[in-house]
C-alpha positions in Angstrom: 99.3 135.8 146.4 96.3 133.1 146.0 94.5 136.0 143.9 97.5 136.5 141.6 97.7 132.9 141.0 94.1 132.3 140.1 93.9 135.3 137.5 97.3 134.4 135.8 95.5 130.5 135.5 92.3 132.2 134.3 94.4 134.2 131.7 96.3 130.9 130.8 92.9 129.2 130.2 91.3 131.4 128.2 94.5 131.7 126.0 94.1 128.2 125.5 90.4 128.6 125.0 90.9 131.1 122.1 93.6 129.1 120.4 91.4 126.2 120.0 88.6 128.0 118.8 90.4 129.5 116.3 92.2 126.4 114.9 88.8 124.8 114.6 87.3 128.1 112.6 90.1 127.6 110.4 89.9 123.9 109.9 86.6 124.7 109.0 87.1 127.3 107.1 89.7 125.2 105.0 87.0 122.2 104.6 84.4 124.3 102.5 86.8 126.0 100.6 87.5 123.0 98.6 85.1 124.2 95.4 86.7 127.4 95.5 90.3 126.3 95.0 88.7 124.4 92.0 85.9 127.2 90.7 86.7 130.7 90.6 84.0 132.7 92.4 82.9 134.0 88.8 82.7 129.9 87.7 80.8 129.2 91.1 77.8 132.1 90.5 77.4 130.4 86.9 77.5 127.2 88.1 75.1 127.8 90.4 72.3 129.5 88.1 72.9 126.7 85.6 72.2 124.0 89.1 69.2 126.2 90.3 67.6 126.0 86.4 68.1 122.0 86.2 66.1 122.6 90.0 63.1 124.3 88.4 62.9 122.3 85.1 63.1 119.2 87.3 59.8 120.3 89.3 58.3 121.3 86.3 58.7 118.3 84.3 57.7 116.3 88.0 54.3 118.8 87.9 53.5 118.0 84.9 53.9 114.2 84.9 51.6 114.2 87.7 48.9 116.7 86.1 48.9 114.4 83.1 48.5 111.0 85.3 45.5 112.6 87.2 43.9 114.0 84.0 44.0 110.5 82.4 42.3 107.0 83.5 42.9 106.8 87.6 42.6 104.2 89.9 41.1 105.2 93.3 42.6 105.5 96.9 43.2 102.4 98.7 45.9 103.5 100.9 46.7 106.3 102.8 50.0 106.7 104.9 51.5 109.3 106.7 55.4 110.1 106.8 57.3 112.9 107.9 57.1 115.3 105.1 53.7 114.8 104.1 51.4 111.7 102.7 51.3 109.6 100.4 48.4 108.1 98.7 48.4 104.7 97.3 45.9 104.1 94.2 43.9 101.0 92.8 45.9 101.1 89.9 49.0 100.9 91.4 50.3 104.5 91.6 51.3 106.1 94.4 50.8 110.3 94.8 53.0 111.6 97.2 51.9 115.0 99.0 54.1 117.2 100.9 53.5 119.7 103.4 49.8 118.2 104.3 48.6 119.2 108.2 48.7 115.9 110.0 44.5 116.7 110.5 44.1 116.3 106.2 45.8 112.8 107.2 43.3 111.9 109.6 40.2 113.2 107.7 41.6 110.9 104.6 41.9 107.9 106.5 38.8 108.1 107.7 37.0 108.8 104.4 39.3 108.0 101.5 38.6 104.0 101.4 34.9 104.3 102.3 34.0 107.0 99.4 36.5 105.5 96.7 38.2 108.9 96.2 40.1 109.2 93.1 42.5 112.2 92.2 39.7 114.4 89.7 42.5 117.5 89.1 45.6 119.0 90.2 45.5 122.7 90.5 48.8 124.5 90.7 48.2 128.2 93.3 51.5 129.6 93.7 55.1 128.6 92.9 55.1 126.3 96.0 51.1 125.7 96.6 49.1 122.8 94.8 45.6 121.3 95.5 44.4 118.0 94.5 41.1 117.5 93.9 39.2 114.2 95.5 36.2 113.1 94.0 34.2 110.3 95.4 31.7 108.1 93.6 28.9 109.8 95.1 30.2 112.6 93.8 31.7 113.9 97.4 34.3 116.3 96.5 37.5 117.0 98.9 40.4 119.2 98.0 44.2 118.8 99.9 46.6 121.6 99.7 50.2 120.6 99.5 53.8 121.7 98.8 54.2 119.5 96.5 52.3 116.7 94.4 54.7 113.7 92.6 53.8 110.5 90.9 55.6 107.8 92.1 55.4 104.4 90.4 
């Protein structure tokens, strides 16, 4: 009799179980719908490719910017800081390069030699779609190159 009992409370339990689940999948499922009741699935592809072009022109334009800088007049590094996405270099001049995807052991080799050589940027150098190196030079003409994700001027 007990064993009846416990299998027919296990049954109700996991009936239970399973309707929850399932309203939550659909709740869900009802959340992140919301662009398609608005965009037909034909609208949402060509939105998309338009978005992922903007995406590309946008780094281009950023690469660019920051080519140009370092090719130009540059102050030298005075700052060095690390954050979680990479590091950011802080220049005499009042720039700031920000380098992403940079091993926390390029961090520590910079802030140990960066201030004490006067590194400034010589050249940006772009290797792949998503692989850059920045070229140190220092004024005894000590030469250092950092790979990164990513290289951006910030003002």
């Amino acid at each position: 009799m007990g064993v009846v009992l416990c299998v027919v409370l296990a049954l109700i339990a996991l009936s239970a179980g399973y309707r929850f689940v399932r309203g939550r999948r659909r709740h869900r499922r009802a959340a992140s719908d919301s662009l398609r009741r608005v965009f037909r699935p034909r609208e949402l592809r060509q939105l998309n490719r338009h978005l992922e072009r903007i995406a590309v022109d946008e780094l281009r334009r950023l690469e660019v910017r920051a080519v140009r800088y370092v090719a130009g007049d540059v102050g030298y590094v005075v700052v060095v800081s690390g954050s979680r996405h990479g590091i950011g270099l802080g220049l005499s001049d009042g720039h700031r390069l920000e380098l992403g995807g940079v091993s926390r052991s390029t961090l520590k080799l910079l802030e140990k030699g960066a201030t004490e050589e006067e590194l400034r940027p010589a050249r940006v150098r772009r290797y792949g779609f998503f692989s850059y190196g920045l070229l140190l030079r220092g004024k005894a003409g000590a030469e250092m190159e950092i790979f990164a994700d990513r290289v951006t001027l910030a003002l």
